[in-house]
C-alpha positions in Angstrom: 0.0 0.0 0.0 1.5 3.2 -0.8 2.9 5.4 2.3 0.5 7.9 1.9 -2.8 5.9 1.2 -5.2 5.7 3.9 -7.9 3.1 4.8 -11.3 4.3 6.0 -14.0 3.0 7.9 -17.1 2.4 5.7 -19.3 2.9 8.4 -17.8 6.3 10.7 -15.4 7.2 8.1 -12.2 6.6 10.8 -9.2 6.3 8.6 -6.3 4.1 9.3 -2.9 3.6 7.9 -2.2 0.3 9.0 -4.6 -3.0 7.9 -4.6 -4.7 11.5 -6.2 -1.4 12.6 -8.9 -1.2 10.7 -9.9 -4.6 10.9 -9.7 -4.0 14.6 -11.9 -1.4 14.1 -14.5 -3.0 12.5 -14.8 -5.5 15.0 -16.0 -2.7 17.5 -18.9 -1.7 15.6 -20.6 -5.2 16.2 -21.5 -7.0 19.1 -19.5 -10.1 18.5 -17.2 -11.1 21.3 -15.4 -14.1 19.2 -12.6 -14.5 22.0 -14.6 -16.5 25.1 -13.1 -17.6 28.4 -13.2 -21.3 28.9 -13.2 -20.7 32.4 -16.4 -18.2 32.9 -19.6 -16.6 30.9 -17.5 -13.7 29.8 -16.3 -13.0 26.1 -13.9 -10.7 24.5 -13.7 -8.8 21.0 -9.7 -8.8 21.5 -7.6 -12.4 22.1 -5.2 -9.8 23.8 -8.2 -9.0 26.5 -9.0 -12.1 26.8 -5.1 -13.3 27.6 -5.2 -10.4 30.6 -8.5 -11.5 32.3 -7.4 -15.3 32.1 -4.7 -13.7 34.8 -7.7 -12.3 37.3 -10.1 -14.9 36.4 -12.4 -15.4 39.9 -13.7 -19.0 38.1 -10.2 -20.1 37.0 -8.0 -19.6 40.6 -10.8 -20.9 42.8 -10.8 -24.1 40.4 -7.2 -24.0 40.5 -6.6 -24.2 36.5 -3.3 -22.9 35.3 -3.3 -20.2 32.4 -3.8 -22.1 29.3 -0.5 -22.3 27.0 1.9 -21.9 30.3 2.0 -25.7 31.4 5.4 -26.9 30.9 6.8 -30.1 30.5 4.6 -32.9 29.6 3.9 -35.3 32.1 6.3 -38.8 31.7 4.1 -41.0 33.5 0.5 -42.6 32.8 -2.3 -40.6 34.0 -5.1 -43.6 33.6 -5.7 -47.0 34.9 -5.2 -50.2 33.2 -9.0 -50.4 31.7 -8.8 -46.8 30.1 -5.2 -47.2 28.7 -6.7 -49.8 27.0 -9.8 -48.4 25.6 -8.4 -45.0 24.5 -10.3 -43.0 27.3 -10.2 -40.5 29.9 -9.5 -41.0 33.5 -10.7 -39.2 36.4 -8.6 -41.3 38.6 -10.9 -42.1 41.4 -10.5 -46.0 43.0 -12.1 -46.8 40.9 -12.5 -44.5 37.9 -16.0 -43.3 36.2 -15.3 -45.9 33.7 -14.5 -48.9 36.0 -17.5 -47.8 37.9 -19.9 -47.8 35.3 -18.9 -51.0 33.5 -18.7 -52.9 37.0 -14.7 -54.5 36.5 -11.8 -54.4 38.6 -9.8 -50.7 38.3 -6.1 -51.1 38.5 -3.3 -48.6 38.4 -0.5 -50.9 37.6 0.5 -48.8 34.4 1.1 -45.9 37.0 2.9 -47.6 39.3 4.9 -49.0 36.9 6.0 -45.6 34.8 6.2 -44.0 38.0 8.7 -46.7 38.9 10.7 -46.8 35.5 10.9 -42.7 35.7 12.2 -42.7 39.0 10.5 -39.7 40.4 8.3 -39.7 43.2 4.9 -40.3 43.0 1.8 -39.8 45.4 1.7 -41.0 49.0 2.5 -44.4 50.0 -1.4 -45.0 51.3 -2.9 -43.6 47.8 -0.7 -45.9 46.3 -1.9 -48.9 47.9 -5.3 -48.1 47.1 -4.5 -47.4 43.4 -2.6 -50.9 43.3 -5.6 -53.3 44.6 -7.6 -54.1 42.1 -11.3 -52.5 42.6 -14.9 -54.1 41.8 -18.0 -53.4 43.8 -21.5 -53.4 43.2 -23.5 -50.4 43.2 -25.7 -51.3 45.7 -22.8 -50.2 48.1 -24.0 -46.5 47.3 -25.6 -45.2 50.6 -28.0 -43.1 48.2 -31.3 -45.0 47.7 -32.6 -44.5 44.2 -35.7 -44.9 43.3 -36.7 -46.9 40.6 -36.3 -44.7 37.2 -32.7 -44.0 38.3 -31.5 -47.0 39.7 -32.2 -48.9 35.8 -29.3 -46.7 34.6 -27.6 -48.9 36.7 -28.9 -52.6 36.4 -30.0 -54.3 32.9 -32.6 -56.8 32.4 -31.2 -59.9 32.4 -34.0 -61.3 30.1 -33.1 -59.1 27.0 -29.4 -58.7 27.5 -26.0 -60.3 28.6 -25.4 -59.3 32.0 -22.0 -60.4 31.4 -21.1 -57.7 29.1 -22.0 -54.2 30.8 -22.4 -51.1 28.4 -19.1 -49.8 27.7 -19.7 -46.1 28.5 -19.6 -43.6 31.6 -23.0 -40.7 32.3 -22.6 -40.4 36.1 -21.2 -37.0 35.8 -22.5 -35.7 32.6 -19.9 -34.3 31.7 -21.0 -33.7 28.1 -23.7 -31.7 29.0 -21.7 -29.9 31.7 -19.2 -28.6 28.7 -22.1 -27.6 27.0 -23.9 -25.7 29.4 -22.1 -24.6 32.2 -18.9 -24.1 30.9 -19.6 -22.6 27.0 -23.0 -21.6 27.7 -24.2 -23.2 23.8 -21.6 -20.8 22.5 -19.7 -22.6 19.6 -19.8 -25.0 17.5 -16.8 -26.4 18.5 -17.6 -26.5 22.2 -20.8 -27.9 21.8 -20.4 -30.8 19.2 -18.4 -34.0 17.9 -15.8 -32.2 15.8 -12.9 -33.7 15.7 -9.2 -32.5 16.7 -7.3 -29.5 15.6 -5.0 -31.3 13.7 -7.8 -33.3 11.9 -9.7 -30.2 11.2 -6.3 -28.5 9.8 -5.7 -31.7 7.5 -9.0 -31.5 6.1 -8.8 -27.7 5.3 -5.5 -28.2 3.7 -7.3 -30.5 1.2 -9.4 -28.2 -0.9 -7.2 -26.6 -3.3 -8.2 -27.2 -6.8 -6.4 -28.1 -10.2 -8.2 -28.4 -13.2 -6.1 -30.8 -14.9 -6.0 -33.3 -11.4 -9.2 -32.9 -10.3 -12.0 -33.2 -13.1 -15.4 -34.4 -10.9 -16.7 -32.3 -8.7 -19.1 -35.0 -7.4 -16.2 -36.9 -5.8 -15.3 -33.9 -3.8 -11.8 -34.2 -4.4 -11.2 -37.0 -2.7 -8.4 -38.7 -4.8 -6.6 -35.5 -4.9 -3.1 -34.9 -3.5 -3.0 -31.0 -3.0 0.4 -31.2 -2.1 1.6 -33.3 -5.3 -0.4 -30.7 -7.0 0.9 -27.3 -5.3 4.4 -28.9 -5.5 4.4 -29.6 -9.4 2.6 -26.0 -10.1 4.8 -23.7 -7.5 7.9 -25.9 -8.0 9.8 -26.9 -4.7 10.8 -23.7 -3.5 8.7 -22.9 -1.1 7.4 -25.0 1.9 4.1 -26.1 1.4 2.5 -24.6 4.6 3.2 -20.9 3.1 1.7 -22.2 0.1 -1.4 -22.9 1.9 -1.9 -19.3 2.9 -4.4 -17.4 1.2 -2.6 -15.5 -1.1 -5.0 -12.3 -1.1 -4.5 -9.9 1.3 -6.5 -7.3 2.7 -3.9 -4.4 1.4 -4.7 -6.4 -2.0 -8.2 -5.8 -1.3 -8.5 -2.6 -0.7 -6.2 -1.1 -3.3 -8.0 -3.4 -5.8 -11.2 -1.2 -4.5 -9.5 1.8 -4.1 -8.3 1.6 -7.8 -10.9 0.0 -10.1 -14.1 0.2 -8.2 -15.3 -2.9 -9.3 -13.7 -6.9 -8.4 -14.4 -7.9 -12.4 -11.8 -5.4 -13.6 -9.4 -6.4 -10.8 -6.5 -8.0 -11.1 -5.3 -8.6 -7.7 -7.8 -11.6 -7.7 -5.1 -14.3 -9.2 -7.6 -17.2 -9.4 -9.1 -15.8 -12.4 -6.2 -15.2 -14.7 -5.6 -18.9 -14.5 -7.9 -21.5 -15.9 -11.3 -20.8 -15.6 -13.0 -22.6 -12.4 -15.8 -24.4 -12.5 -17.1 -22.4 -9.3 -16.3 -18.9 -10.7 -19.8 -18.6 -11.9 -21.0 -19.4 -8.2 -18.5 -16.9 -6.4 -20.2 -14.1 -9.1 -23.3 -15.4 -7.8 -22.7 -15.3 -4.2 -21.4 -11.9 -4.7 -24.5 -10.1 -6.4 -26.9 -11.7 -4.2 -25.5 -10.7 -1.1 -25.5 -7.4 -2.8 -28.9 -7.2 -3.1 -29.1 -8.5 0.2 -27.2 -6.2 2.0 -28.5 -3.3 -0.1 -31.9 -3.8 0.6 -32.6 -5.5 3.8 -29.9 -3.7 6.3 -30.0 -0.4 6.8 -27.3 2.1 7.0 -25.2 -0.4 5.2 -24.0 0.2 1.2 -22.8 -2.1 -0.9 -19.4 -0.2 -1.6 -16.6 -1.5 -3.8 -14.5 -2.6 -1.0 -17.4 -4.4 0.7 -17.9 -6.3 -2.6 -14.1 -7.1 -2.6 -14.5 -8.2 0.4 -17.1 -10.6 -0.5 -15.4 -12.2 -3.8 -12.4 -12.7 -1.6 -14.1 -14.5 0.9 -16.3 -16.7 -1.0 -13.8 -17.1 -4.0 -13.7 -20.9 -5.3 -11.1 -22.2 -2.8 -12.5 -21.0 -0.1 -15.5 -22.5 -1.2 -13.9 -26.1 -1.7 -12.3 -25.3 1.9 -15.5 -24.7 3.7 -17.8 -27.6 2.4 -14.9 -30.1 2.8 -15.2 -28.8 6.7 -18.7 -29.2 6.6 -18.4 -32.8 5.5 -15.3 -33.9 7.9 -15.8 -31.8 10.9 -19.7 -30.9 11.1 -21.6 -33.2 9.2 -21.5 -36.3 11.7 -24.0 -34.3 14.2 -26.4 -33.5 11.6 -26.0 -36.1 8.9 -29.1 -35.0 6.9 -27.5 -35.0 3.7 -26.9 -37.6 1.1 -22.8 -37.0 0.7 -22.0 -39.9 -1.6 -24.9 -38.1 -4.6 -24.3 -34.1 -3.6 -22.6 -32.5 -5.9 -21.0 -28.7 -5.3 -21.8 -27.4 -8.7 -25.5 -28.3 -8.8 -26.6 -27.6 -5.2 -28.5 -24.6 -4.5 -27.0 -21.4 -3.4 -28.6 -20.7 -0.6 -28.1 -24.6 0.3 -24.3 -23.9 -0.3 -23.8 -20.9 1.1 -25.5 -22.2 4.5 -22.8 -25.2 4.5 -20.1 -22.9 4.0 -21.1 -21.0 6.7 -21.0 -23.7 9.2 -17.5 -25.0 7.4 -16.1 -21.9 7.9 -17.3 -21.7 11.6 -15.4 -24.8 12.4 -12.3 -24.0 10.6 -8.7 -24.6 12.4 -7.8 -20.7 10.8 -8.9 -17.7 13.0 -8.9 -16.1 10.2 -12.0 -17.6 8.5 -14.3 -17.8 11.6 -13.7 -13.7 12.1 -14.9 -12.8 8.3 -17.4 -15.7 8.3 -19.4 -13.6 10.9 -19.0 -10.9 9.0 -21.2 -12.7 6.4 -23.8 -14.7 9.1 -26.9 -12.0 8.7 -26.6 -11.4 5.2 -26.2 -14.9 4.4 -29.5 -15.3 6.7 -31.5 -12.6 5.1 -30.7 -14.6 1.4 -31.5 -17.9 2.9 -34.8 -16.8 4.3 -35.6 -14.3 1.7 -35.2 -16.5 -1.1 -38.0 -17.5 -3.2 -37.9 -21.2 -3.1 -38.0 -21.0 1.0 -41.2 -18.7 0.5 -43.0 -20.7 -1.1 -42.4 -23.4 1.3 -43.5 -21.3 3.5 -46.8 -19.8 2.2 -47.7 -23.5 1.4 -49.6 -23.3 -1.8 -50.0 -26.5 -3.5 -51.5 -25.3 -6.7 -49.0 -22.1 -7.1 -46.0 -24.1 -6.9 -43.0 -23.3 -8.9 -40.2 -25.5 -7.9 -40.2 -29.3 -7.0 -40.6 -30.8 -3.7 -36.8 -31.7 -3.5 -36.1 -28.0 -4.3 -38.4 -27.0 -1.3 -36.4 -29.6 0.5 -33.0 -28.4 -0.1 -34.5 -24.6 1.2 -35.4 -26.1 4.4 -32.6 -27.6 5.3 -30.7 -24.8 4.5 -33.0 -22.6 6.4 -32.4 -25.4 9.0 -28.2 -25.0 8.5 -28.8 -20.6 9.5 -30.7 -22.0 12.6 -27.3 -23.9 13.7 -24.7 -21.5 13.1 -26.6 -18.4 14.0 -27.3 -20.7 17.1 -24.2 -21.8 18.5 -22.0 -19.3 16.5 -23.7 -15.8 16.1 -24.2 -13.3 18.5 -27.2 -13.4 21.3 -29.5 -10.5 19.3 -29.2 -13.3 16.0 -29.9 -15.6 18.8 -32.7 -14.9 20.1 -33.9 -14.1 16.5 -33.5 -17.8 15.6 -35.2 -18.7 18.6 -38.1 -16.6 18.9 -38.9 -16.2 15.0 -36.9 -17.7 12.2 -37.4 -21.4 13.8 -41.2 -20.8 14.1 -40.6 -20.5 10.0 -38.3 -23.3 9.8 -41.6 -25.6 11.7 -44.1 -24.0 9.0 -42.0 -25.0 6.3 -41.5 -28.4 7.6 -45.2 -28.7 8.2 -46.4 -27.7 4.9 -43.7 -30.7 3.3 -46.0 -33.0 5.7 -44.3 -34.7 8.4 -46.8 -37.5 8.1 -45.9 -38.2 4.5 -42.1 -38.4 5.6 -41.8 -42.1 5.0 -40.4 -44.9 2.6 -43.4 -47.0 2.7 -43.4 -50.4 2.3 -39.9 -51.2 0.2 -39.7 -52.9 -2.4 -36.2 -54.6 -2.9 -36.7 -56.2 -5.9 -37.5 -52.9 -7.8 -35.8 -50.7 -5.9 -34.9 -47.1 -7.1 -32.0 -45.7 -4.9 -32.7 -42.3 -5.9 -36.0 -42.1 -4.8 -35.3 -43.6 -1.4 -32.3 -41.4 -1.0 -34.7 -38.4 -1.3 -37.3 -39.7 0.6 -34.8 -40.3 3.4 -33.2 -37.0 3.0 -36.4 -35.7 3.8 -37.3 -37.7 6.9 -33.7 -37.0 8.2 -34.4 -33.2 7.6 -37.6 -33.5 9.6 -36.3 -35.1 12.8 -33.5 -32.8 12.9 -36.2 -30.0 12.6 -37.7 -31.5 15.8 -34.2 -32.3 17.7 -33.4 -28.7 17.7 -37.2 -28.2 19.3 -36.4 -30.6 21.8 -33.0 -28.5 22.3 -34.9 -25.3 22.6 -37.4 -26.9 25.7 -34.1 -28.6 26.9 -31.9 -26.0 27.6 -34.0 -22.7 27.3 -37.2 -23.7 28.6 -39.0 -23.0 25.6 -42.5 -24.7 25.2 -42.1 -27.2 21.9 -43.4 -25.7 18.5 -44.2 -29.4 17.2 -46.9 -31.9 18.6 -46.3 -35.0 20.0 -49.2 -36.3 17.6 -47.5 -34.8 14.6 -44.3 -36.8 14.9 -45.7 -39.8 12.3 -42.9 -39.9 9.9 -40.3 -42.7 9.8 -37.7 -43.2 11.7 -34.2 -43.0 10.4 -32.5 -45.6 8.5 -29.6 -47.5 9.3 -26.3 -45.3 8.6 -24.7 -48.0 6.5 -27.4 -47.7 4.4 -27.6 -44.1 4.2 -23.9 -43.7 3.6 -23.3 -46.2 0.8 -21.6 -45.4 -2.2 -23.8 -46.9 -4.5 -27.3 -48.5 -4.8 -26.1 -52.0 -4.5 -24.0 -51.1 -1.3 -27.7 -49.6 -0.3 -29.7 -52.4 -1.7 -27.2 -54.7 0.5 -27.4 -53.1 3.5 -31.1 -52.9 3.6 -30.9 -56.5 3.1 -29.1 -57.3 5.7 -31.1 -54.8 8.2 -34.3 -56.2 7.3 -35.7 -59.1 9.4 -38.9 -61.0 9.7 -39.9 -59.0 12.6 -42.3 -56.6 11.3 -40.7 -52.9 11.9 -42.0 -50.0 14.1 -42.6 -47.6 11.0 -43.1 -44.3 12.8 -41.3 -42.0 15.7 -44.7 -42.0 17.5 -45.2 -45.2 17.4 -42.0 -46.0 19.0 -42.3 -43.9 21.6 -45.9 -45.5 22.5 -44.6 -48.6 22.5 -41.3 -48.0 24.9 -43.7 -46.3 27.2 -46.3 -50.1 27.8 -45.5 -51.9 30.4 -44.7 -54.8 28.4 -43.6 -55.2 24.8 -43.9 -57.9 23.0 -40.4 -59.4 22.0 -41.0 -58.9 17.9 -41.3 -54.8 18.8 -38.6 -55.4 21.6 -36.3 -56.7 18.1 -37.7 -54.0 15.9 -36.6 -51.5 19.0 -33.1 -52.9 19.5 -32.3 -52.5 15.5 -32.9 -48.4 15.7 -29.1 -47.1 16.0 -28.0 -44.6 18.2 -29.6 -41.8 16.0 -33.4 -43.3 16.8 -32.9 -43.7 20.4 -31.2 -39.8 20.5 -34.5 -39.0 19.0 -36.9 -41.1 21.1 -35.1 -39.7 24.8 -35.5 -36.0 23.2 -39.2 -36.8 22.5 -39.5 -38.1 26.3 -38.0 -35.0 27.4 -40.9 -33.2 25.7 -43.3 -35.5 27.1 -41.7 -34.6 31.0 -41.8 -31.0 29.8 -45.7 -31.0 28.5 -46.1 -33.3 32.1 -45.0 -30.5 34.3 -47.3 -28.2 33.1 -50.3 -29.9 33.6 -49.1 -30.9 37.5 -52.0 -29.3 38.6 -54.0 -32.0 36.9 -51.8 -34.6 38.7 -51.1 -36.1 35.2 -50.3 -40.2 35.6 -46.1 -40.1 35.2 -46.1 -43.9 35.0 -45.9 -44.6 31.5 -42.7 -41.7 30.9 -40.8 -43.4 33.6 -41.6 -46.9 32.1 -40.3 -45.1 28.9 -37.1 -44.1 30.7 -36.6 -47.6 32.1 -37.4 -49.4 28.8 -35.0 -46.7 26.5 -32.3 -47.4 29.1 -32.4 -51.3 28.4 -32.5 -50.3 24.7 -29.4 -48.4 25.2 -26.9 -50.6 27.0 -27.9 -53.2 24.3 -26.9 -50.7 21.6 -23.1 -50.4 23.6 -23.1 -54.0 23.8 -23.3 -54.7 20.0 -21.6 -52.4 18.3 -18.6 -51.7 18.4 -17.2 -48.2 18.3 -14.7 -46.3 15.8 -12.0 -44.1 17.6 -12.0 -40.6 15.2 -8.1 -41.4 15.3 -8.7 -44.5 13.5 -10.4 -42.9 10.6 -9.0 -40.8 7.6 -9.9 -37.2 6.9 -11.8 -38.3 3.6 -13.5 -40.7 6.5 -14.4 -38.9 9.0 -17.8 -38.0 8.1 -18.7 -41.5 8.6 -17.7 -41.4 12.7 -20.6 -40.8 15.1 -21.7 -37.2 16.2 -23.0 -35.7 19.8 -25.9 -38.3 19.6 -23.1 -41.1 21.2 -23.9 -38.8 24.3 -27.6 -39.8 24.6 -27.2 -41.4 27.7 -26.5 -38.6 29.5 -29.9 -36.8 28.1 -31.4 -40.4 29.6 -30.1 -39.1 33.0 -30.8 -35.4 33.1 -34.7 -36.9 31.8 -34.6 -39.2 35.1 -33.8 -36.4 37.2 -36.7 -34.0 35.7 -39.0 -36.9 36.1 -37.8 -37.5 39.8 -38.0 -34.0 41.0 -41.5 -33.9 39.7 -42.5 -36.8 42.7 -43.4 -35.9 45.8 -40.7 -36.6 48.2 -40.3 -39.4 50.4 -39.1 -38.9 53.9 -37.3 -42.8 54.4 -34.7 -41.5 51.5 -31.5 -41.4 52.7 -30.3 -38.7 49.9 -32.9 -37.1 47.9 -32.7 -34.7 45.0 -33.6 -31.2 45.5 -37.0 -29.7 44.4 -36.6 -26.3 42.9 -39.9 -23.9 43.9 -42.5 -23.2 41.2 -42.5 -19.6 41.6 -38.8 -20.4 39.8 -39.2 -21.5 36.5 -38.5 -19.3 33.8 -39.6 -20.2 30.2 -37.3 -18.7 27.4 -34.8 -19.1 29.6 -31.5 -17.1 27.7 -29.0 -17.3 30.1 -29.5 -21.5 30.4 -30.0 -21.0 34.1 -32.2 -24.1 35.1 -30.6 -26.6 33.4 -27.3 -25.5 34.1 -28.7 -26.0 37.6 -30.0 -29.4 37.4 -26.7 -30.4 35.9 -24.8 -29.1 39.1 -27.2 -30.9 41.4 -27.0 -34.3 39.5 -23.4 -34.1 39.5 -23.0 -33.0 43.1 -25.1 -36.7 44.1 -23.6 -38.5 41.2 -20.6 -41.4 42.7 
């Protein structure tokens, strides 16, 4: 930039000579605090700021966390008994651990004793040592905490439907889960809140999007087979390292004298992707760019669409970027919301507002600071298009005979609708919040409602004339639906909120297998169905699953049909009994029976150590980047929802005086609907943990 060129505000007309301060600038004419403190509720607009309250933090010294990024040498010896060394997991080190504990089998320390040995430095106490060493199995039952019936089945099986020799291989008595995603990020973040995968994986799978015309020629494979560094290396030559090729190679000095010179981005040359061969995705960056435009121009006020604004834009959203922020939607979001047919979506023919949506989210989640800070720039704009666009209102005026687009059109605009929702949720700040909550979701519902959830199913299937296509949309569409209604379950969850859908509404299928759903081809699909299918006959809809876990006794062909659901299924059915409690406890003046819910707790809980029995888990360090897609999502955490559901139901009971430890009832003259600030469930978090073992 030349030394006497200055960079002005768009908005209060503060000049700058320097980039870093403008963009600093800009920062403090929104209310995004992007920089959050891992420690307490409080958020920052500077990492700086952030750095010099982690030194004063009140929540950090009485927890006794050091500063993070000071700890200094890493720890020689094995901090985790000899069960969880051996199954990859955490260890809270208690005699015995969470894990021990749950899965009832002897917790040793030996692996401790024997690094601390081998390293020769001193270890604990010679008395916590002992106790480490002996080998640790008790029942339950030891507990001096009676339990009443709903919670003690987390803790026993029937013995008539499973192997009581083989107890479920997972840990809830803390929720912690739920504790991360509550009380200590408050719902703020993607990251904090979801399965997403490590750093490194998420920097691996962002290094992977570059594109060569000549290497990679179908954009329907997603790039898989690439190499990017084979292809970087044979195009740049060997002179430079091949992390400072991965840089973006615009900067925002190119930017602005691009803007400050031409006016316009087509006449620019500082753009160097377009002087090369022409990309297939060029057209859609154009695209992008106008429509945002409009958007911009005629939906925010006091904002104009000025040249540097629309450099701003084609920068951001310029075909790399693009490839970058869908390949992060794939490996690092897509496991928690898997409502999209991966192996048949292709980036050149998906709808913008469906693509812009995804790149959104990828962007959100990506390992560079860099593109999370200017993907908020773009998170209201990118709303406004999605909602404003003509395909989503006609979904949403629901006229059958004035139709213009196809039903899989009006599909695609719901669930990117749907995709706004989640990172204006998690990611954008509380004003686009509350916004989502309070009226862009009530849209979402109409929209999903006038694609009728009842007609959400795949029928009777026939295998011997099977058309893949048509059950890949079909399921793409019931997927989309019960993700609609797991995010209204979240909202009565963790805010309080009262649900938007019926209980009675809920008549679509449930969810197929995800074999099935993630094949490659139809005869992988055709396969798997095969092998899923059984002579039992199935339970075809989400309502009637949850009537039949709620009888008293189910017959064993439905008990068979249950047990096949997946984890998916049986997230959805203990979200739907949350709704049920919810609906329960506002009708307590009517001293509603709670009977069959807490025969649904008891039954879903059988259902669930079943489902840890079977299967048997992939590590996300065992899988591949151009894998990772395929690993499970935040659902794997059901049981903990199965607990917080059991506490709900037993605060709602009158109390017993012969318990020996019973849970604290909160006054009615305390609950708060809408409830922002996640106050009330952060609270029945702390009290479950504060009784749990």
């Amino acid at each position: 930039m030349p030394p006497n060129q200055k960079l002005q505000c768009s908005l209060c007309l503060a000049s700058f000579r320097r980039v870093e301060h403008l963009r600093r600038h800009l920062a403090s004419h929104t209310d995004i605090r992007p920089f959050s403190c891992m420690f307490c509720t409080k958020s920052f607009k500077r990492n700086d700021v952030l750095k010099r309250h982690w030194d004063t933090c009140k929540s950090r010294i009485e927890n006794g966390k050091s500063i993070p990024g000071t700890s200094s040498i890493r720890k020689s010896k094995r901090e985790v008994c000899d069960n969880c060394a051996r199954l990859k997991r955490a260890c809270n080190l208690e005699s015995p651990c969470g894990t021990c504990f749950a899965k009832n089998q002897r917790c040793s320390y030996s692996g401790v004793l024997c690094s601390e040995g081998n390293a020769g430095n001193k270890g604990p106490d010679v008395d916590r040592r002992q106790i480490h060493a002996v080998p640790f199995s008790f029942a339950k039952s030891d507990l001096n905490i009676e339990l009443n019936s709903t919670l003690a089945g987390s803790i026993s099986c029937a013995s008539n439907q499973m192997n009581d020799s083989q107890p479920p291989a997972y840990s809830w008595e803390k929720l912690d889960f739920l504790n991360h995603t509550t009380a200590i990020s408050r719902m703020k973040g993607i990251l904090n809140c979801f399965e997403c995968g490590s750093p490194s994986q998420r920097l691996e799978i962002a290094n992977l999007t570059w594109y060569d015309p000549s290497v990679a020629q179908d954009e329907a494979l997603d790039l898989e087979s690439w190499n990017p560094e084979a292809a970087l290396a044979e195009s740049h030559g060997n002179d430079q390292p091949i992390s400072a090729m991965l840089l973006p190679s615009l900067t925002w000095d190119d930017v602005n004298m691009a803007a400050s010179s031409t006016g316009t981005v087509e006449e620019s040359s500082a753009f160097p992707w377009v002087d090369f061969d022409p990309d297939p995705l060029a057209g859609t960056t154009a695209e992008i760019v106008q429509r945002l435009g409009v958007a911009v121009s005629h939906h925010f006020k006091g904002h104009e669409w000025l040249p540097c604004t629309e450099a701003l834009c084609t920068e951001f959203f310029r075909p790399s970027n693009i490839r970058k922020f869908i390949r992060l939607f794939w490996g690092v979001w897509y496991p928690n919301c898997c409502i999209i047919h991966k192996p048949t979506f292709c980036i050149l023919t998906a709808p913008l507002p469906l693509l812009l949506s995804m790149a959104m989210i990828g962007a959100s989640v990506s390992v560079y600071e860099e593109d999370t800070q200017r993907a908020r720039l773009w998170f209201d704009a990118v709303e406004e298009l999605v909602f404003g666009d003509d395909c989503f209102q006609e979904a949403l005026t629901g006229c059958p005979g004035n139709q213009s687009h196809s039903g899989y059109e009006l599909l695609r605009a719901l669930q990117a609708s749907y995709f706004v929702c989640v990172y204006q949720n998690w990611e954008g700040s509380n004003k686009s919040r509350e916004r989502i909550r309070r009226l862009r979701y009530s849209m979402v519902v109409t929209v999903a409602r006038n694609l009728e959830l009842s007609s959400a199913t795949h029928g009777r299937l026939d295998l011997a004339n099977f058309d893949w296509h048509e059950f890949v949309r079909d399921e793409e569409l019931i997927r989309t639906l019960l993700y609609v209604f797991l995010i209204d379950t979240a909202f009565t969850i963790f805010n309080n909120l009262p649900p938007r859908l019926a209980f009675s509404e809920l008549k679509l299928s449930l969810a197929c297998p995800e074999p099935c759903f993630q094949s490659q081809s139809a005869d992988d699909c055709l396969l798997e169905l095969h092998m899923a299918s059984s002579a039992v006959p199935p339970i075809n809809t989400v309502a009637s699953a949850i009537e039949t876990l709620c009888e008293a006794e189910i017959c064993p062909d439905d008990w068979q049909a249950l047990s096949r659901t997946g984890i998916l299924n049986l997230f959805i059915i203990i979200s739907a009994l949350h709704v049920l409690i919810f609906n329960a406890k506002t009708l307590m003046a009517l001293k509603p029976s709670l009977l069959p819910i807490q025969q649904g707790l008891k039954n879903w809980k059988r259902l669930w150590d079943k489902q840890h029995i079977l299967r048997t888990p992939t590590w996300p360090d065992e899988l591949s980047v151009t894998e990772m897609w395929k690993r499970e999502g935040f659902m794997k955490h059901a049981g903990e929802y199965w607990a917080l559901a059991a506490m709900k139901l037993e605060r709602m009971k009158p109390p017993r005086s012969s318990r020996i430890a019973t849970i604290p009832s909160k006054p009615s003259n305390a609950e708060k609907y809408d409830d922002t600030n996640l106050e009330q469930v952060i609270d029945l978090i702390q009290d479950f943990r504060k009784i749990a073992v």
